[in-house]
Each structure stands twice: as C-alpha cells, then as structure tokens.
C-alpha positions in Angstrom: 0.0 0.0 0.0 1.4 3.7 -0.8 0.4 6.5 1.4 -0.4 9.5 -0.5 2.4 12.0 -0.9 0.7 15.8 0.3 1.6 18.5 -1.1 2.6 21.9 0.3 0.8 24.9 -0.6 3.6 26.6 -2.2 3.9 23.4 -4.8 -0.1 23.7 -4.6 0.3 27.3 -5.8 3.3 26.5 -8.2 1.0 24.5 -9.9 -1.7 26.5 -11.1 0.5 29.4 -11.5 2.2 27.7 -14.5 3.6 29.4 -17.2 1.4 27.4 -19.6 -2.4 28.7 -17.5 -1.3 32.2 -17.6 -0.9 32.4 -21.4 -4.6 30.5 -21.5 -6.0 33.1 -19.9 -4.0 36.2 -21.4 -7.3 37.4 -22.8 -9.1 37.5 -19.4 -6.2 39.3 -17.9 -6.7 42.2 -20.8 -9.7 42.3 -20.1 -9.2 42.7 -16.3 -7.2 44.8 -16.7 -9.4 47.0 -19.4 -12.1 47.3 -16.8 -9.5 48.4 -14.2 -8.7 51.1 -16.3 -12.2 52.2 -17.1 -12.9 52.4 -13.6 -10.5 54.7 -12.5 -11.4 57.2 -15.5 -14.7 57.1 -14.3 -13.3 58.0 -10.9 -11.3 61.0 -12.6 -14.5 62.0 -14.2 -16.8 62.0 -11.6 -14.4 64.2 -9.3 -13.9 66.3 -12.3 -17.6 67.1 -12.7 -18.3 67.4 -8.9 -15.6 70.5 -9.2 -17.6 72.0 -12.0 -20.8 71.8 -10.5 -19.5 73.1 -7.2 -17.9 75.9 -9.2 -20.9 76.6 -10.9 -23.0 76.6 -7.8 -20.8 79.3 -6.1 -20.9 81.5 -9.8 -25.0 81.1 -9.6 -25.1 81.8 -5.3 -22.7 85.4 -6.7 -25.1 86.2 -9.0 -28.2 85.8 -7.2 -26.3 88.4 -4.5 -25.4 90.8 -7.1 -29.2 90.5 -8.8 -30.8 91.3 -5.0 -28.0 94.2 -4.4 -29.1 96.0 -7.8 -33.2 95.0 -7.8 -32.8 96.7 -4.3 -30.4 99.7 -5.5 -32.9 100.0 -8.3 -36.1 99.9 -5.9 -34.7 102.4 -3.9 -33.5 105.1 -7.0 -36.7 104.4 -8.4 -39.3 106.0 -5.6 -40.4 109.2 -6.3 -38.8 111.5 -3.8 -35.4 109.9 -5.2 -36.9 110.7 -8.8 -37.5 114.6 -7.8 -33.8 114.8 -6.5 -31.8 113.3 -9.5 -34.6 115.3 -11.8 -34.0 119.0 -10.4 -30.4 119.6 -12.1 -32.2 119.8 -15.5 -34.7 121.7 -14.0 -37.1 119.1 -14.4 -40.1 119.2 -11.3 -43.1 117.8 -10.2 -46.2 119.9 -11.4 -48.2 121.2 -8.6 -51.9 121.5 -10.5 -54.0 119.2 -12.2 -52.7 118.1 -16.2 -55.5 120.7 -18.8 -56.9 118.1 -21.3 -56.6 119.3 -24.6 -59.9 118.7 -26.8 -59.7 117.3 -30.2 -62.3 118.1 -32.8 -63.5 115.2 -34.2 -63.2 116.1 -38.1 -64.0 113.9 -41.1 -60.8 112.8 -42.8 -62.8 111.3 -46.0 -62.2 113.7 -49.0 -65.2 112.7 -50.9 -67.5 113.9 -47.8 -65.2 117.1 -47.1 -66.9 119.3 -49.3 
C-alpha cells in the first residue's frame, strides 16, 4: 500500500500558477485589466464634474447676490422722492396742478365727404 504523498501549498500554488495557465487566460487578464482602467477614469471623471458643479454653484449663489443688491439699488433710486432729486439739475419738477386736457375736434378725414 502507498500512502499518499501531500503537497505543500507553495507546490499547490506553483501548480496553477504555470507558465502554460497564464498564457490561457492572457485574454481575461486584458480584459481585467481593461475594466481596471475604465474604472478609475470614471473615478477621474466623476471628481472632475463634482468641481464644476461646485464651481458653478458658487458662480450662480454670486449672481443671485449681485441681482438682489441691484433690484434693491434700483427699488430704492426708483421712488419718487429719489426721482425729484436726480430730476432738479435739468430743471425738471413735479407739477403742482392738475394736467389741462386738450380737446380734439373730431373732423371727417374722407375727401369725398369734405366738401
């Protein structure tokens, strides 16, 4: 009777790390590898566009600032007290009586009735 012979690991390992399995599966390694590569550009990409939308959501959070400063800038120049003082250096003022209306007469503009 023979006892079986064991093997260590390291001839256990040996043996499917042959020369001759590795170039079997040379495809599968590409295409590990392949996929490894895609990943980290997504990686690259999705960092990249995180820093353009922050960047565009601090631009747009500027902008809405600057829009309320002027609406209110605008709001306040526009009253009419504001009006009368940035009017009065061309001698431009407020009338103090009631617009005259100015009556029209009606007339016929047909030249064939005008006679």
């Amino acid at each position: 009777m023979s006892v079986p012979v064991k093997t260590s690991p390291k001839n256990a390992l040996k043996s499917i790390l042959n020369y001759q399995w590795i170039v079997m599966n040379t495809g599968f390694f590409l295409f590990l590898a392949f996929i490894a590569i895609l990943y980290i550009a997504n990686g690259h990409l999705t960092d990249k566009t995180i820093r353009k939308i922050n960047s565009t959501q601090k631009e747009l959070k500027e902008l809405q600032f600057e829009y309320k400063t002027l609406k209110a800038e605008l709001m306040q120049k526009s009253g009419a007290v504001q009006m009368e003082n940035a009017m009065a250096p061309y001698g431009l003022v407020v009338g103090k009586e009631m617009p005259i209306r100015i009556q029209i007469e009606k007339r016929n503009l047909n030249p064939i009735n005008n006679k």
